[in-house]
Structure formats: structure tokens, C-alpha cells
FILOSE-144082 format. One record per residue (C-alpha): y, z negated, x. Coordinates in steps of 0.05 Angstrom, whole numbers, plus 5000, padded with zeros to 4 digits. Layout:
N
YZX;...
REM end
This chain:
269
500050005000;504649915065;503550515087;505150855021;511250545007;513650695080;511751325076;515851505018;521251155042;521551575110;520752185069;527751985030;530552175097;528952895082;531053055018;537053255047;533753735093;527854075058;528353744983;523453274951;518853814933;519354035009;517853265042;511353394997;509254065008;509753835084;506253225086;499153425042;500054075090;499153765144;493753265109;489553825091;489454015157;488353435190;481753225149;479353865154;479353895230;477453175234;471853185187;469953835187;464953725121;459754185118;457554495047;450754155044;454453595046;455153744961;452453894898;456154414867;458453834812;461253334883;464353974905;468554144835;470053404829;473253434901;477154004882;479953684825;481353094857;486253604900;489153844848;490553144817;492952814890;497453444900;500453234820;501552574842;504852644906;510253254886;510752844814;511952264856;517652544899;521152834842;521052144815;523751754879;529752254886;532552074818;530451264812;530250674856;522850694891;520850044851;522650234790;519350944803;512350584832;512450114776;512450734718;507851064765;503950424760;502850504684;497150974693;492750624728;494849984675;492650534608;485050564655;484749804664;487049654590;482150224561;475949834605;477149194597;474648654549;480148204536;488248164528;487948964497;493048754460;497748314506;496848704569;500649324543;506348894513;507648564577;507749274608;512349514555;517349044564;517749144644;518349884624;523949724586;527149174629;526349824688;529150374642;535649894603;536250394555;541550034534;545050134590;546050924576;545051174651;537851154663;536151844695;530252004639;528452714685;526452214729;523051664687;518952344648;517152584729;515151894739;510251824681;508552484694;505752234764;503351644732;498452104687;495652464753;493751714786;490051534730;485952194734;487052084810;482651414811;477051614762;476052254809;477251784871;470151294849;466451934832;467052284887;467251614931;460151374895;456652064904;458852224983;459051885045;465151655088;472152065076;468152745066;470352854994;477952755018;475953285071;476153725013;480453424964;486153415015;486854185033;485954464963;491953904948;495554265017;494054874979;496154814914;502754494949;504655114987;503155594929;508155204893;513154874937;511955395012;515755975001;521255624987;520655155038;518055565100;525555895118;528655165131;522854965184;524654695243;519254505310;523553745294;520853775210;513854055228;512953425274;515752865225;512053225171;506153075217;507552365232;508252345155;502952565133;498552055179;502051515147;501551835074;497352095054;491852025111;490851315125;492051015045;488051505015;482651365065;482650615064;483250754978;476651104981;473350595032;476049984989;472050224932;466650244965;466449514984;470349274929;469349194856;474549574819;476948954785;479448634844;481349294881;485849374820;488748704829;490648844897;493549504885;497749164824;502248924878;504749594898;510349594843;512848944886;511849194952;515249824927;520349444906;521249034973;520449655014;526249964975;531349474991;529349345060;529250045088;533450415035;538449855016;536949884943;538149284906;535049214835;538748834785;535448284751;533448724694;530349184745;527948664787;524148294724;521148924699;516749014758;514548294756;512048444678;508449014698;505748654765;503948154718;500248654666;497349054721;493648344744;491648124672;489348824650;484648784712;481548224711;479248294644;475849024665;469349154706;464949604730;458249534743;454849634819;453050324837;448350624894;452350754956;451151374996;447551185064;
REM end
């Protein structure tokens, strides 16, 4: 979650150069690559199923991310994670056993304490490319376990990744590849270790090792880290409002949660 959050953060720093859609063609470009030279999975590695799933999962991760950045250059990152965060919260609520009911009120009312409609000036582009993004993570961590529970190590992202570097270029490239510099092609590559290499790595290892419910606990942080990291390194400071929303959503995230499971499956030797 670090690593995410400080990723986006650093890739602020480039809207001005190569646009939001730009800082995320370049960094699941250089992902794809990356995990493809690194893993270099072989097609017996997959049934023809694993395979499609992996491709979708591209598709899904490449949704997120240029979702994502749309999001963070129109709102503050923590209130942008913590509607982002609402799609993984709909999974957790749908699964679990208990609190149906309270869980999505609590996350209702940080959506409105982030939003303050009443305040007239929320950017909604932003909020609808944020809940946009938060649609893709939901379909984003059901692809994630499927893929993680049927192959072994990072092999699936080997796959998922450049068919997400794909679908990235054929919509963001062109219009991207005439403001390249040497300077952008090596911060996109620093990037792109930092997000999306190492999180979505340790993601797919985590669930492995983890049961979901408390892997989602942990990752119901991220709305407060997000938070944190946004007024640390990009000096924004959420109002009370702002700042109590993500701590209702936090809050959800947690209860939602740990009132889900999922039972044990086989790992892949």
C-alpha cells in the first residue's frame, strides 16, 4: 500500500509533462515489459481458461490504473483512494454474513462527508472517474484470487501486465509517444517498479498466504495511508469533512471484512 500511494504521488509530478493518461500509459509500459522479461512464462504454464482470465485481469489492471489517474488529477489522493476503495467494500458486503445492512451506511456517509455536496465545488468528472476505477478493482481482485489460486508465483501477472501495457498504448501511446524524453522513459521506469511491479506482486503473494478476510482488513487502510501520503508529499490538507469521510469508509472497509470469508483452496506447488 506504500508503494502505491507513493507511486501515485510521484506520478503527480508528471501531469504537467505527459498528462495523467500519459504517467499511466508509461508506467504499465514499462510493467509489461519488465514481467515479461523477468518471468518469461511459458504457455504450458496455462489452461486456455488461466490464460483468458490473465488477460482479463489486464484489461481490468490497465482500467484501474488510467481510471485511477484521471481521478487523482481532479481530487485530493485520499479522497480519490477512498471512492476507489468502495469497490472492493460492494465484494466484502456482497460475501459477508453480518452488518449487510450497516456496512454500506457507514460507507455512504464517508462518501458523502468526501464529496460535501453541499459545498457545490466537488469536481463530479472526477468523483464518476473515481468510481469508475473503483468498478475495475473489484473485478480487479476476483480476477487477482483466480488467477493467483490456479498458477504459481507472479506468472499470471507475467501476462496480465503486458496485455494491461497493451491496451494502455492503444489508448493513451500515440498521443503520448511525441513528448518522450531519455529523462521520462527512465522515471517511467523507476515508476513502474514502484507501481505497479512490486504491489501488485506482493497483492498476489498476500493472497496466497492470507485469508481474504484479513488481507482485506489490511488493504482497508489504504484510504488512510492515501490520505497521509497526500499531505505529506503533495501538501494536501483534507478538511475535517474530508478527513472524517475516509475514517467512515476505513471503518466500513474493516467491518465489511471481517464479517466475509473464503474458504481454503489448493495452492499451486
Amino acid at each position: 500500500m506504500l508503494c502505491v500511494q507513493l507511486g501515485l504521488a510521484v506520478s503527480v509530478s508528471l501531469f504537467d509533462r505527459i498528462g495523467p493518461d500519459g504517467a499511466a500509459w508509461l508506467r504499465l509500459a514499462w510493467a509489461g515489459v519488465l514481467l515479461l522479461v523477468l518471468v518469461r512464462p511459458r504457455p504450458s504454464m496455462f489452461r486456455w481458461t488461466t490464460f483468458a482470465a490473465c488477460c482479463a485481469l489486464g484489461v481490468v489492471t490497465a482500467g484501474v490504473t488510467m481510471l485511477f489517474m484521471e481521478a487523482v488529477a481532479r481530487l485530493p489522493l485520499g479522497t480519490a483512494s477512498a471512492l476507489e476503495f468502495l469497490g472492493p467494500l460492494t465484494i466484502a458486503v456482497t460475501r459477508g454474513r453480518g452488518g449487510k445492512r450497516l456496512w454500506p451506511v457507514l460507507a455512504a456517509i464517508g462518501v458523502v462527508l468526501l464529496t460535501q455536496p453541499w459545498r457545490g465545488d466537488a469536481d463530479l468528472l472526477g468523483v464518476g472517474y473515481a468510481l469508475a476505477a473503483a468498478a475495475c478493482w473489484a473485478c480487479y481482485i476476483l480476477l487477482t484470487q483466480r488467477v493467483g489460486d490456479e498458477v504459481s508465483g507472479v506468472s499470471g501477472l507475467a501476462v496480465s501486465m503486458p496485455v494491461a501495457g497493451i491496451v494502455a498504448t492503444f489508448t493513451y501511446g500515440p498521443g503520448v509517444f511525441e513528448h518522450l524524453t531519455w529523462e521520462l522513459l527512465l522515471i517511467g521506469l523507476g515508476l513502474a517498479i514502484l507501481l505497479p511491479v512490486i504491489p501488485f506482486s506482493l497483492e498476489m503473494l498476500a493472497l496466497r498466504r492470507l485469508s481474504t478476510s484479513a488481507f482485506g482488513t489490511l488493504m482497508s487502510l489504504e484510504p488512510a495511508i492515501a490520505l497521509t501520503i497526500g499531505l505529506i508529499v503533495l501538501h494536501q490538507i483534507p478538511n475535517l469533512g474530508a478527513a472524517a469521510g475516509v475514517l467512515f469508509v476505513v471503518a466500513a472497509g474493516i467491518g465489511a471484512e471481517r464479517t466475509g470469508a473464503r474458504e481454503p483452496v489448493t495452492q499451486p506447488t
